[in-house]
VMD Tcl script that draws the C-alpha trace (Angstrom):
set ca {
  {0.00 0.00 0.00}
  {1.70 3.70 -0.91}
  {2.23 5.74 1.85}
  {4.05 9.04 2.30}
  {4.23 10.19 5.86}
  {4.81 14.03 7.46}
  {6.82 14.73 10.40}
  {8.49 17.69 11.64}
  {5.38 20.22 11.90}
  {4.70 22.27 15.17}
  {4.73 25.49 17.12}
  {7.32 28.55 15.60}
  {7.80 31.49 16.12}
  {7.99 34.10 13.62}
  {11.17 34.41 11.88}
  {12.02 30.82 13.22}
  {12.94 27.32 11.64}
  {11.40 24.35 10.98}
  {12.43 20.82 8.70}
  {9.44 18.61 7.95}
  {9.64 14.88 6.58}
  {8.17 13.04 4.10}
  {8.79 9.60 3.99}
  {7.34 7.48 1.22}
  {6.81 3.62 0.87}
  {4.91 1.68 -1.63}
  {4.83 4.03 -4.70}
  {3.84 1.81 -7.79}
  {6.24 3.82 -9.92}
  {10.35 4.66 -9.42}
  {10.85 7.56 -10.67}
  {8.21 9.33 -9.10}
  {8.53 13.08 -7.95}
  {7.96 14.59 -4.55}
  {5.72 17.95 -4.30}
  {5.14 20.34 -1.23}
  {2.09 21.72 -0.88}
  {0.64 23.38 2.16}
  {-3.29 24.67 2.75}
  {-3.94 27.79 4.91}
  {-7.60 28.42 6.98}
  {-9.97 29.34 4.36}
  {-7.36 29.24 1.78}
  {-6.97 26.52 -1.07}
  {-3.99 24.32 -1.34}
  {-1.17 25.48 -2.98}
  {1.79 24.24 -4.25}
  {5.11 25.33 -2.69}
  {7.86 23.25 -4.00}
  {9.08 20.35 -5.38}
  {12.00 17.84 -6.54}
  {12.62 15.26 -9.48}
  {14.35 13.09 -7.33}
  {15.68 11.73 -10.74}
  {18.00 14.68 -11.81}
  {17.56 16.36 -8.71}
  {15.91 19.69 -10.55}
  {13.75 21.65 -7.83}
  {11.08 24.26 -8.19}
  {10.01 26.71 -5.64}
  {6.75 29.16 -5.00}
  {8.26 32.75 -5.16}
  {6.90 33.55 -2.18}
  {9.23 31.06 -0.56}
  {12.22 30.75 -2.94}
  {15.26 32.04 -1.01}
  {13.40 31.00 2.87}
  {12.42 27.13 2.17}
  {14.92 24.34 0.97}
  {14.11 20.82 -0.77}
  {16.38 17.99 -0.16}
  {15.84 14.18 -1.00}
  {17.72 11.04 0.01}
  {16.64 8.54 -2.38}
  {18.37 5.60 -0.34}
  {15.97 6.53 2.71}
  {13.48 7.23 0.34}
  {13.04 10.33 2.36}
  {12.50 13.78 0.96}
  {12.71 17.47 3.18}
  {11.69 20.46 3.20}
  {13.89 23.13 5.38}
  {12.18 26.27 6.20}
  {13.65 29.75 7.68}
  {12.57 32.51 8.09}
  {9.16 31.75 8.90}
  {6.29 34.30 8.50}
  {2.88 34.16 10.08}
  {1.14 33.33 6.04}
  {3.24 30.36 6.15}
  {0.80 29.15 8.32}
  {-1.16 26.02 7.02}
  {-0.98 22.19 7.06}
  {1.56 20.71 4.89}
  {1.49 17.85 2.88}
  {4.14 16.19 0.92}
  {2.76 14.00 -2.45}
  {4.20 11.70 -5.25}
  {3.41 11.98 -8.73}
  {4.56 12.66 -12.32}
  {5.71 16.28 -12.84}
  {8.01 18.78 -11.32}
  {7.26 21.40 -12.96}
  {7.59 25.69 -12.03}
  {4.11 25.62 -12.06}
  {3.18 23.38 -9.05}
  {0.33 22.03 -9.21}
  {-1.78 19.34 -7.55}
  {-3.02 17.91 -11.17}
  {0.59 15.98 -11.10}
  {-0.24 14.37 -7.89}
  {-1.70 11.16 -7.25}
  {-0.30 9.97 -3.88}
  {-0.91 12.09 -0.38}
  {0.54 12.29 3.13}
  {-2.47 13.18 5.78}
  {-0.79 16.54 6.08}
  {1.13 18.27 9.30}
  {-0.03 21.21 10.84}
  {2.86 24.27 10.83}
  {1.55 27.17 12.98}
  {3.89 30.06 12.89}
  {2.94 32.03 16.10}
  {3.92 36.29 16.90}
}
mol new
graphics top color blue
foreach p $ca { graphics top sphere $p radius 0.5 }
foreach p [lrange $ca 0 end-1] q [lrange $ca 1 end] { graphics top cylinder $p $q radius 0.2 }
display resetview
């Protein structure tokens, strides 16, 4: 059974750090990519970054690029996402997801496979 699991979320202050986890298990396809995406009260998800863990290309959201880092290690078949300088619209529950395309434009339409999501909640 695919799974992809979050870890790392919690309570930050503004201007603070935070690395979440996604670690996946079961995808029916190997060369599958790894997206970001993150879904703010009364907001829709949107997608904030991700990595072809093939060629190791990465896209960010520009309203993170610069602040949040994506990693991967493909033997632990464990992918990251470091975030700094955190502001109080970063807010949201995160979920990591496999699927097809890493693309600039990230978008949930390449996406088949979802963690449950952690909650980030970036406190003044």
């Amino acid at each position: 059974e695919e799974q992809l699991v979050e870890s790392g979320g919690g309570w930050v202050p503004v201007g603070g750090s935070l690395r979440l986890s996604c670690a996946a298990s079961g995808i029916p396809f190997d060369d599958y990519v790894i997206g970001w995406f993150r879904q703010a009260p009364g907001k829709e998800r949107e997608g904030i970054s991700c990595i072809n863990r093939n060629d190791g290309r990465t896209f960010y959201k520009d309203s993170v690029n610069g602040r949040f880092t994506i990693s991967s290690d493909n033997a632990k078949n464990t992918t990251y996402l470091q975030m700094k300088n955190l502001k109080l619209e970063d807010t949201g529950v995160y979920y990591c997801a496999a699927g097809a395309a890493c693309l600039e434009t990230i978008t949930s339409a390449w996406y088949g496979y979802w963690g449950q999501g952690t909650q980030v909640q970036v406190s003044s």
